[in-house]
Jmol script that loads the backbone (N, CA, C; Angstrom):
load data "model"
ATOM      1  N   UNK A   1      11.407 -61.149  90.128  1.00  0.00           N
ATOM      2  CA  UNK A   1      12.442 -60.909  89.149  1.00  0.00           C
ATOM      3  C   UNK A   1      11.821 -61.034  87.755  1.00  0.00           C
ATOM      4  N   UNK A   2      11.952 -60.062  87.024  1.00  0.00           N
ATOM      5  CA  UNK A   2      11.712 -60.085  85.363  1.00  0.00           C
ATOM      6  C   UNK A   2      12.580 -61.031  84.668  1.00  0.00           C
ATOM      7  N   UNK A   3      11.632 -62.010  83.955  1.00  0.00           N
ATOM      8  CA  UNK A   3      12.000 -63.191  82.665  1.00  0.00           C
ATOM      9  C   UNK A   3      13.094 -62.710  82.022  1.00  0.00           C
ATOM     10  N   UNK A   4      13.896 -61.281  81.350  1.00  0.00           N
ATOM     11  CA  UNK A   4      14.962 -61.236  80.788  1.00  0.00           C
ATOM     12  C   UNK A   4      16.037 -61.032  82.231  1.00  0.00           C
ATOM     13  N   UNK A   5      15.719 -60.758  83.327  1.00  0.00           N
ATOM     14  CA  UNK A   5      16.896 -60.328  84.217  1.00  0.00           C
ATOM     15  C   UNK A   5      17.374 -62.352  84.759  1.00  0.00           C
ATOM     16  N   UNK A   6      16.143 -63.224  84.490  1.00  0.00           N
ATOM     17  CA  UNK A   6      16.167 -64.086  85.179  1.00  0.00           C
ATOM     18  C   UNK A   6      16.832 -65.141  84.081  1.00  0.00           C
ATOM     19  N   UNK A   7      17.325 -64.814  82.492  1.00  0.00           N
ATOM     20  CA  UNK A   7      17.620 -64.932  81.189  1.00  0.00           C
ATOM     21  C   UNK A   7      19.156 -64.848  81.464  1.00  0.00           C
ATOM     22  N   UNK A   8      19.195 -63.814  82.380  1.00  0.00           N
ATOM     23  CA  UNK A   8      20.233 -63.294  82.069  1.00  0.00           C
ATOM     24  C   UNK A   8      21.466 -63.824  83.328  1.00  0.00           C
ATOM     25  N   UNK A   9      21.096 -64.253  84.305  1.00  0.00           N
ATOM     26  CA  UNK A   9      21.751 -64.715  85.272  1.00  0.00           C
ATOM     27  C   UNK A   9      21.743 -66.399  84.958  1.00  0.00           C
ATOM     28  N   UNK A  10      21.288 -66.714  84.099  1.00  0.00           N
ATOM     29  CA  UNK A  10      21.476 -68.135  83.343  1.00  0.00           C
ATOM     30  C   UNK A  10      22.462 -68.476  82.509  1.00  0.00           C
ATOM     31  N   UNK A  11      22.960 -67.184  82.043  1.00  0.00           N
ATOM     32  CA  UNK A  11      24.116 -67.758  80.725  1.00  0.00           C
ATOM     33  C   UNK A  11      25.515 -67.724  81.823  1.00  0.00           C
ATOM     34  N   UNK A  12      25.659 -68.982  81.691  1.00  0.00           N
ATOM     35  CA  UNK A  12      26.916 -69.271  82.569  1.00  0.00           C
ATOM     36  C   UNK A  12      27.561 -70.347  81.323  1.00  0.00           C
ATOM     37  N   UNK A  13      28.651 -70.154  81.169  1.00  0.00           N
ATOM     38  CA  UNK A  13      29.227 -70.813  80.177  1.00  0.00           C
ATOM     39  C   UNK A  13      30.729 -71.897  81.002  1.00  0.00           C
ATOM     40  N   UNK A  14      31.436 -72.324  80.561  1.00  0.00           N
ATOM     41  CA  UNK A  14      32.864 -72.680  81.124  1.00  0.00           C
ATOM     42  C   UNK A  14      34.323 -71.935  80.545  1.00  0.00           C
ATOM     43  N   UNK A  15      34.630 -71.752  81.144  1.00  0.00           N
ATOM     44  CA  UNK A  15      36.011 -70.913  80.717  1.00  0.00           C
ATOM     45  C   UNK A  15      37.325 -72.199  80.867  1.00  0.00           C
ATOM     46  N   UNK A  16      38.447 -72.094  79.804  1.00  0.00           N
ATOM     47  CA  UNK A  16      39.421 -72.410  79.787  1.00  0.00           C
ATOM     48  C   UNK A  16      40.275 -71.943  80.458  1.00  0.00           C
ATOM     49  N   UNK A  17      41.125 -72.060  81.638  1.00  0.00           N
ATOM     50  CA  UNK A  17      41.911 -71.468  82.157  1.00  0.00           C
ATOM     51  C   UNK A  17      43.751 -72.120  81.843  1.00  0.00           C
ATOM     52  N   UNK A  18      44.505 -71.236  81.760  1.00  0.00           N
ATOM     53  CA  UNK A  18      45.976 -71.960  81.931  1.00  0.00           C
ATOM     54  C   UNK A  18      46.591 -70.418  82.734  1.00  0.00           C
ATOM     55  N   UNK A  19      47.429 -71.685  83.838  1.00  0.00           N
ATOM     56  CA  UNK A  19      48.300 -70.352  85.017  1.00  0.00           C
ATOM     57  C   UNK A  19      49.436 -69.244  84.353  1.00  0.00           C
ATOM     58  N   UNK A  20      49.249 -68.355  84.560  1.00  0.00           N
ATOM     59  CA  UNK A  20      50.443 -66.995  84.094  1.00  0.00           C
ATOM     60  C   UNK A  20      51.736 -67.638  83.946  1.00  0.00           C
ATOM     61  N   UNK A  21      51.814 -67.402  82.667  1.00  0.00           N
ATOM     62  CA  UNK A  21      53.668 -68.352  82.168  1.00  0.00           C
ATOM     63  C   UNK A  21      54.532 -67.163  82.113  1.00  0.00           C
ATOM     64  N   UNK A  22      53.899 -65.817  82.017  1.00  0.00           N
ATOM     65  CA  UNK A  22      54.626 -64.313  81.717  1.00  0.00           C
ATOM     66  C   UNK A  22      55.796 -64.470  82.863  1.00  0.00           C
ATOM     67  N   UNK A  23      57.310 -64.320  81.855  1.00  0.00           N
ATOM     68  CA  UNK A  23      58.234 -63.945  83.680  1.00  0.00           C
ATOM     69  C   UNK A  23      58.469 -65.758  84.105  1.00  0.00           C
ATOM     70  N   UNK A  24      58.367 -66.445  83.314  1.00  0.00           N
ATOM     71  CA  UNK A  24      58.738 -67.454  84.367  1.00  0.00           C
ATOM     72  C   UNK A  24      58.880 -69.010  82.967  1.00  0.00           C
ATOM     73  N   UNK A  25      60.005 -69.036  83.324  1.00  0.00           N
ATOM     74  CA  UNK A  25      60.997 -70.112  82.922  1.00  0.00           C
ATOM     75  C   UNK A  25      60.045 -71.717  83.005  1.00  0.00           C
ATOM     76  N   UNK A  26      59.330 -72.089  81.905  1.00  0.00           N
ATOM     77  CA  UNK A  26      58.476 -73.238  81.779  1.00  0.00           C
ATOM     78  C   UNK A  26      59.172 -74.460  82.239  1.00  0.00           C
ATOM     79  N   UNK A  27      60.688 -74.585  81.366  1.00  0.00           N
ATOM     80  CA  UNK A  27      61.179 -75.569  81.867  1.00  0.00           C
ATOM     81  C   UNK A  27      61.937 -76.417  83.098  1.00  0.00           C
ATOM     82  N   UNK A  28      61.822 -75.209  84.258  1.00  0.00           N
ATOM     83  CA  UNK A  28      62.236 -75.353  85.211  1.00  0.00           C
ATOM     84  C   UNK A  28      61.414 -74.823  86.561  1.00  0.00           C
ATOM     85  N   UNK A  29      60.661 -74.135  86.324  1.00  0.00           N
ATOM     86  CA  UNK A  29      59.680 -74.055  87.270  1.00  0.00           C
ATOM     87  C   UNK A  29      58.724 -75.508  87.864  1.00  0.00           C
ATOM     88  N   UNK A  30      58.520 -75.321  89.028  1.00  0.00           N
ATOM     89  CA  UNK A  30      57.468 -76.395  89.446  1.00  0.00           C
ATOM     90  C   UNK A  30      56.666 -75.854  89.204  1.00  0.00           C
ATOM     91  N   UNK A  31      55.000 -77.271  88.582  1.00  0.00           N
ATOM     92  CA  UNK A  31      53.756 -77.178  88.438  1.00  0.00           C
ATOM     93  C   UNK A  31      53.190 -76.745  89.626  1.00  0.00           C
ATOM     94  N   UNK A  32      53.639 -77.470  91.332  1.00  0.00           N
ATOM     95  CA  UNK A  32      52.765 -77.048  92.310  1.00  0.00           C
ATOM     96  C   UNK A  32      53.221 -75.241  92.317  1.00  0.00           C
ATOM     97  N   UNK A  33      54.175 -74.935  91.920  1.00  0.00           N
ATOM     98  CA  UNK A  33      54.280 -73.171  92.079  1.00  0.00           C
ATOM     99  C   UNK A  33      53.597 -72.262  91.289  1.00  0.00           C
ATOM    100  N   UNK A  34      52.892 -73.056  90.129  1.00  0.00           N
ATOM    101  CA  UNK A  34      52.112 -72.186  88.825  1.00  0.00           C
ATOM    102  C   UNK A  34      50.710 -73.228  89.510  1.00  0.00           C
ATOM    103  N   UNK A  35      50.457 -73.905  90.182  1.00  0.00           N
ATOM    104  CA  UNK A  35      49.052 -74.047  90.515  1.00  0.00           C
ATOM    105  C   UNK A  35      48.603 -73.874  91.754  1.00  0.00           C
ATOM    106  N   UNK A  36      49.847 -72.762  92.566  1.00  0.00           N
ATOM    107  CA  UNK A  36      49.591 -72.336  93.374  1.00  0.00           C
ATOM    108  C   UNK A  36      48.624 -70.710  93.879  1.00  0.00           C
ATOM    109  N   UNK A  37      49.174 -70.850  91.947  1.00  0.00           N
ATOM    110  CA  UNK A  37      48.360 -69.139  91.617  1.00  0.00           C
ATOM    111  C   UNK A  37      46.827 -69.260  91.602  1.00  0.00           C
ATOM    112  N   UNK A  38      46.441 -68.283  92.061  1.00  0.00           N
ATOM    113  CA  UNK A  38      44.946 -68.242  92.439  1.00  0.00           C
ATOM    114  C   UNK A  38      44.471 -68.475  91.103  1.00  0.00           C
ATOM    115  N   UNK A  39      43.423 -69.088  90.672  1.00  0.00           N
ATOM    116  CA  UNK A  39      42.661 -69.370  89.681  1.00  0.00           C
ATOM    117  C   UNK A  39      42.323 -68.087  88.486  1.00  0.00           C
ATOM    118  N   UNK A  40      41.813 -66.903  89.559  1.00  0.00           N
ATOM    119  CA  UNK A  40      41.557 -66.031  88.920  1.00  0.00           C
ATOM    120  C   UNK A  40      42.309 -65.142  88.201  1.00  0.00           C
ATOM    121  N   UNK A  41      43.461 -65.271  88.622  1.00  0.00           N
ATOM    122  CA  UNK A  41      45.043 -64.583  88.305  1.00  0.00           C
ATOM    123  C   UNK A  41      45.212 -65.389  86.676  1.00  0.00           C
ATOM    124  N   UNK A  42      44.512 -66.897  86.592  1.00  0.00           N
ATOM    125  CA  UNK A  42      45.215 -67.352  85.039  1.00  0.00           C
ATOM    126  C   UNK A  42      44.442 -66.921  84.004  1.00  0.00           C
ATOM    127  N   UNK A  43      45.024 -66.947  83.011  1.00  0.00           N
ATOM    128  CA  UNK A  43      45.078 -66.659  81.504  1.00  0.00           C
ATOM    129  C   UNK A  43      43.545 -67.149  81.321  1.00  0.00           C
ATOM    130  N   UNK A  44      42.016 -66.467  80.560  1.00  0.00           N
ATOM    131  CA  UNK A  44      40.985 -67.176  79.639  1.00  0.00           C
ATOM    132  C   UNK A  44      41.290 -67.290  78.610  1.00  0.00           C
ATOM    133  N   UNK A  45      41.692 -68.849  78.551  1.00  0.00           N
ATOM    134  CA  UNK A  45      41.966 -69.117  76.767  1.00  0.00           C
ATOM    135  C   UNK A  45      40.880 -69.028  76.276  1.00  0.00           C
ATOM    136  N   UNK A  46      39.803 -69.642  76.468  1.00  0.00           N
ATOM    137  CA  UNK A  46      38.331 -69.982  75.642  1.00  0.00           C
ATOM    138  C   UNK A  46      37.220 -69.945  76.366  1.00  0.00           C
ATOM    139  N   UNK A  47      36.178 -69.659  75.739  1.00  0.00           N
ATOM    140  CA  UNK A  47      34.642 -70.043  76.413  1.00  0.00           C
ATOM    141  C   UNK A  47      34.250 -70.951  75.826  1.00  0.00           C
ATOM    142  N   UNK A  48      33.573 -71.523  76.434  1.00  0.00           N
ATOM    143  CA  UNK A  48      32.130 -72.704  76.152  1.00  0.00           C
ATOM    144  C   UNK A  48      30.979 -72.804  76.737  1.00  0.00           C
ATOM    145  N   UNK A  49      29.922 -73.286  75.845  1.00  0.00           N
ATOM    146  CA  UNK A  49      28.787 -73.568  76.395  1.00  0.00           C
ATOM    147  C   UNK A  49      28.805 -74.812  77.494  1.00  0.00           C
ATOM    148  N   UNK A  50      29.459 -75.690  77.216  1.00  0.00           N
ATOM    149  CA  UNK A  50      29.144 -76.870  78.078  1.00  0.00           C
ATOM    150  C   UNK A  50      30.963 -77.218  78.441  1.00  0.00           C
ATOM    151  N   UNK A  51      30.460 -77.735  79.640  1.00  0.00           N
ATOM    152  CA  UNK A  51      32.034 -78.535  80.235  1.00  0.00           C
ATOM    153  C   UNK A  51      32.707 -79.587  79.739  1.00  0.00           C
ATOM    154  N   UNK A  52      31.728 -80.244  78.540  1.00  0.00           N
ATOM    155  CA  UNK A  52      32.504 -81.475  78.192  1.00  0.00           C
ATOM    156  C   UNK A  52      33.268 -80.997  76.976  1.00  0.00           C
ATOM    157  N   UNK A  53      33.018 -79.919  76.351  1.00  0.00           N
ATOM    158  CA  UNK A  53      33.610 -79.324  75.257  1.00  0.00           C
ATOM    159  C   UNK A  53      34.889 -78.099  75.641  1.00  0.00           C
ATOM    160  N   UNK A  54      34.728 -77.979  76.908  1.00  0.00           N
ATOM    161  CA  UNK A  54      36.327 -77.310  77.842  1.00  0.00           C
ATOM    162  C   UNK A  54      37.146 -78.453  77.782  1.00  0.00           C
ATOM    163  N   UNK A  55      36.759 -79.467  78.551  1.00  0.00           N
ATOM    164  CA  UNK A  55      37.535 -80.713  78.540  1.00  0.00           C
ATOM    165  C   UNK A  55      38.226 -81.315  77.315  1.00  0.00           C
ATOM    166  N   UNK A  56      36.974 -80.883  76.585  1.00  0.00           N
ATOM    167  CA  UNK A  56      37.570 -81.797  74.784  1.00  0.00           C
ATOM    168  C   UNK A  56      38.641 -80.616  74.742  1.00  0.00           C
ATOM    169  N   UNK A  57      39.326 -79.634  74.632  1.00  0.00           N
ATOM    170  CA  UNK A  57      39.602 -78.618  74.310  1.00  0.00           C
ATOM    171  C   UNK A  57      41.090 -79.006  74.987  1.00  0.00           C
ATOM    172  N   UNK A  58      41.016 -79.372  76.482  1.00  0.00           N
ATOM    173  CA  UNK A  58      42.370 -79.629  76.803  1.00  0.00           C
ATOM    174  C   UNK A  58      42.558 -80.741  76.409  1.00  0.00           C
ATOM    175  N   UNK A  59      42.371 -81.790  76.019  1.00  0.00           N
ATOM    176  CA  UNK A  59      42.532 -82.966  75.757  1.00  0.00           C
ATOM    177  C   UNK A  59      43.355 -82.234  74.397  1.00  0.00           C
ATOM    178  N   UNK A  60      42.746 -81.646  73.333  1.00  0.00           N
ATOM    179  CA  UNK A  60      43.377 -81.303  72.031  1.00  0.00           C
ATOM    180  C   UNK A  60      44.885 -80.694  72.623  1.00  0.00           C
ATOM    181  N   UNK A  61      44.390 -79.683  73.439  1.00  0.00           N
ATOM    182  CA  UNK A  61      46.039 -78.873  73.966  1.00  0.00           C
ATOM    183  C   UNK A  61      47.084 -79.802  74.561  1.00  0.00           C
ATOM    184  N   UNK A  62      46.663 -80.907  75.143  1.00  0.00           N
ATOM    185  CA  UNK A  62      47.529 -81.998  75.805  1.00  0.00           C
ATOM    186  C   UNK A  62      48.062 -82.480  74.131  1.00  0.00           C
ATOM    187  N   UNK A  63      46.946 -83.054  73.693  1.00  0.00           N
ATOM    188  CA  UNK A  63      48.379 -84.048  72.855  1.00  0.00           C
ATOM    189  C   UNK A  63      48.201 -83.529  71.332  1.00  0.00           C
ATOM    190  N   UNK A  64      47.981 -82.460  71.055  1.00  0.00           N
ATOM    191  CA  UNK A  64      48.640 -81.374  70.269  1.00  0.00           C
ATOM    192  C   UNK A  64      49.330 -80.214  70.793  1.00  0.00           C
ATOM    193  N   UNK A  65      50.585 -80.524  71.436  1.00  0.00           N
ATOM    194  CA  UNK A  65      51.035 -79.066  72.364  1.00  0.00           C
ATOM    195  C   UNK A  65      51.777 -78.329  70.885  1.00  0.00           C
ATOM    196  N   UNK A  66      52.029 -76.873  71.432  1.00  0.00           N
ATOM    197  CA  UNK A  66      52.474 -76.132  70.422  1.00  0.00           C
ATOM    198  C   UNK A  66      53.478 -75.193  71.469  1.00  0.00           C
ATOM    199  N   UNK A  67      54.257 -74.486  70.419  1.00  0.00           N
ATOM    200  CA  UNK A  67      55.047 -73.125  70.985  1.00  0.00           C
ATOM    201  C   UNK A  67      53.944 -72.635  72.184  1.00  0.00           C
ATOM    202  N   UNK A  68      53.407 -72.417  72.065  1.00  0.00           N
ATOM    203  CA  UNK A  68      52.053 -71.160  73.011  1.00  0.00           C
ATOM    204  C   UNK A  68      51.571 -71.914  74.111  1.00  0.00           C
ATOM    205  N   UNK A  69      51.171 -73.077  73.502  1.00  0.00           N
ATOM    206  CA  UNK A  69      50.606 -73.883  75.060  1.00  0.00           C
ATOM    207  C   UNK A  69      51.235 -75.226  75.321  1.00  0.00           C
ATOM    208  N   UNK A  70      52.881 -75.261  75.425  1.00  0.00           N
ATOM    209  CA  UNK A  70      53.307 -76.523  75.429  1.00  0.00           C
ATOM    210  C   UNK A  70      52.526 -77.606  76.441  1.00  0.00           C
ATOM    211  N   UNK A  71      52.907 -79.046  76.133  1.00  0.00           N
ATOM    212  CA  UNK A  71      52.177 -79.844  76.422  1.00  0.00           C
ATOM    213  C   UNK A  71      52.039 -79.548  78.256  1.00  0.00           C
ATOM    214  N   UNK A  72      53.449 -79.444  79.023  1.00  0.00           N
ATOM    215  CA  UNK A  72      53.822 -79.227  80.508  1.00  0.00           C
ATOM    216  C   UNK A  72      52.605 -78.425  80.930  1.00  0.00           C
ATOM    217  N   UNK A  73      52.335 -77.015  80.425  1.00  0.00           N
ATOM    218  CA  UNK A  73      51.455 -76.588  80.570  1.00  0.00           C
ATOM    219  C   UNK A  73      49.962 -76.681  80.578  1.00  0.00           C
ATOM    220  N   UNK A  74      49.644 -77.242  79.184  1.00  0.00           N
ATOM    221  CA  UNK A  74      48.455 -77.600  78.769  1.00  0.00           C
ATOM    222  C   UNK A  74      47.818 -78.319  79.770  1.00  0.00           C
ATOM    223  N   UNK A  75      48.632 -79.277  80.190  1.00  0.00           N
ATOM    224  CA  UNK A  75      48.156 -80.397  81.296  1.00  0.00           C
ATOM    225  C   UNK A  75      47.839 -80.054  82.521  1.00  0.00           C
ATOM    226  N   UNK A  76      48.226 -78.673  83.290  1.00  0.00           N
ATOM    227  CA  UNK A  76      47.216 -77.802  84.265  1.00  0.00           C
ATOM    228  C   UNK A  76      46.273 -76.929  84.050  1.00  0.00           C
ATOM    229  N   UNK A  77      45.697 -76.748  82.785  1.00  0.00           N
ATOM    230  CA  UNK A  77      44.560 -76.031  82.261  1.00  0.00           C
ATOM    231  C   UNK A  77      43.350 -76.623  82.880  1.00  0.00           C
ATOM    232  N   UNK A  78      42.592 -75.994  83.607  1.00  0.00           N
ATOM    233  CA  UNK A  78      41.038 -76.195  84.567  1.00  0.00           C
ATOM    234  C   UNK A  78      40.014 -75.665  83.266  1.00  0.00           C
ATOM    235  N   UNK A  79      38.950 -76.137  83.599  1.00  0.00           N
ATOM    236  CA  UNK A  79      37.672 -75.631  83.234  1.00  0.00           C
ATOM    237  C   UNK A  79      36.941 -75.073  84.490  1.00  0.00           C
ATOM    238  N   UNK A  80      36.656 -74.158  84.189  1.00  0.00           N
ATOM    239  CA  UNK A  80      35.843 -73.493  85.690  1.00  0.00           C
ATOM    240  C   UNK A  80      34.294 -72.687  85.175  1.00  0.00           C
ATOM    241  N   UNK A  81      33.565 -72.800  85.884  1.00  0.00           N
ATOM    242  CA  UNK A  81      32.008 -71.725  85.576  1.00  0.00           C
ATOM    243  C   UNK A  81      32.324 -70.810  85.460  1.00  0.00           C
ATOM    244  N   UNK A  82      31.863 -70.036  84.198  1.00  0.00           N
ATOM    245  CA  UNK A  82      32.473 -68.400  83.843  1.00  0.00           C
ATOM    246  C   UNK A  82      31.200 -67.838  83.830  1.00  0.00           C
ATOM    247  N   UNK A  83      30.713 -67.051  83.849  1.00  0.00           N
ATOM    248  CA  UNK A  83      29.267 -66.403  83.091  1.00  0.00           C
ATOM    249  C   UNK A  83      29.815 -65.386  82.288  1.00  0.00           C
ATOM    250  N   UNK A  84      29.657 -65.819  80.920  1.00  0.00           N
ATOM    251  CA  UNK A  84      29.411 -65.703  79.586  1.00  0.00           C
ATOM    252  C   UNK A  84      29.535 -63.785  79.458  1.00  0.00           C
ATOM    253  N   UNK A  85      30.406 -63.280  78.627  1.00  0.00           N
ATOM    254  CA  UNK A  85      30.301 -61.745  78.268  1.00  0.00           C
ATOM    255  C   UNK A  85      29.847 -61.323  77.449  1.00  0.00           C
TER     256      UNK A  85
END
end "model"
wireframe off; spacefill off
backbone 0.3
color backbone group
């Protein structure tokens, strides 16, 4: 394998994920029914280089919730291995 192809299967970053809220009533829905959705089905809020800076990221969305990512929500947001676009 060539040094840039072997460059290139290295940039793996972490992705922010939160489950599809489109169509569905926040305040009354169950969490196990929105974390029942396949991973890949949710929303990429953000990239990162490293996992501890996904984490810092929900920590901010937890206890700064807003209109967009209320707190209910915020609090099932995963970090998962993305490779980087």
């Amino acid at each position: 394998m060539k040094f840039r192809h072997a460059a290139a299967l290295a940039l793996v970053g972490w992705a922010l994920m939160l489950p599809p809220t489109n169509g569905v009533d926040i305040d009354t829905e169950p969490a196990s029914d929105l974390l029942s959705i396949p991973v890949w089905k949710w929303e990429r809020v953000a990239l990162f280089d490293r996992e501890e800076q996904c984490e810092f990221a929900i920590e901010k969305m937890v206890n700064n919730p807003n209109d967009r990512h209320p707190k209910y929500i915020a609090q099932l947001a995963r970090c998962v291995p993305a490779k980087s676009k």
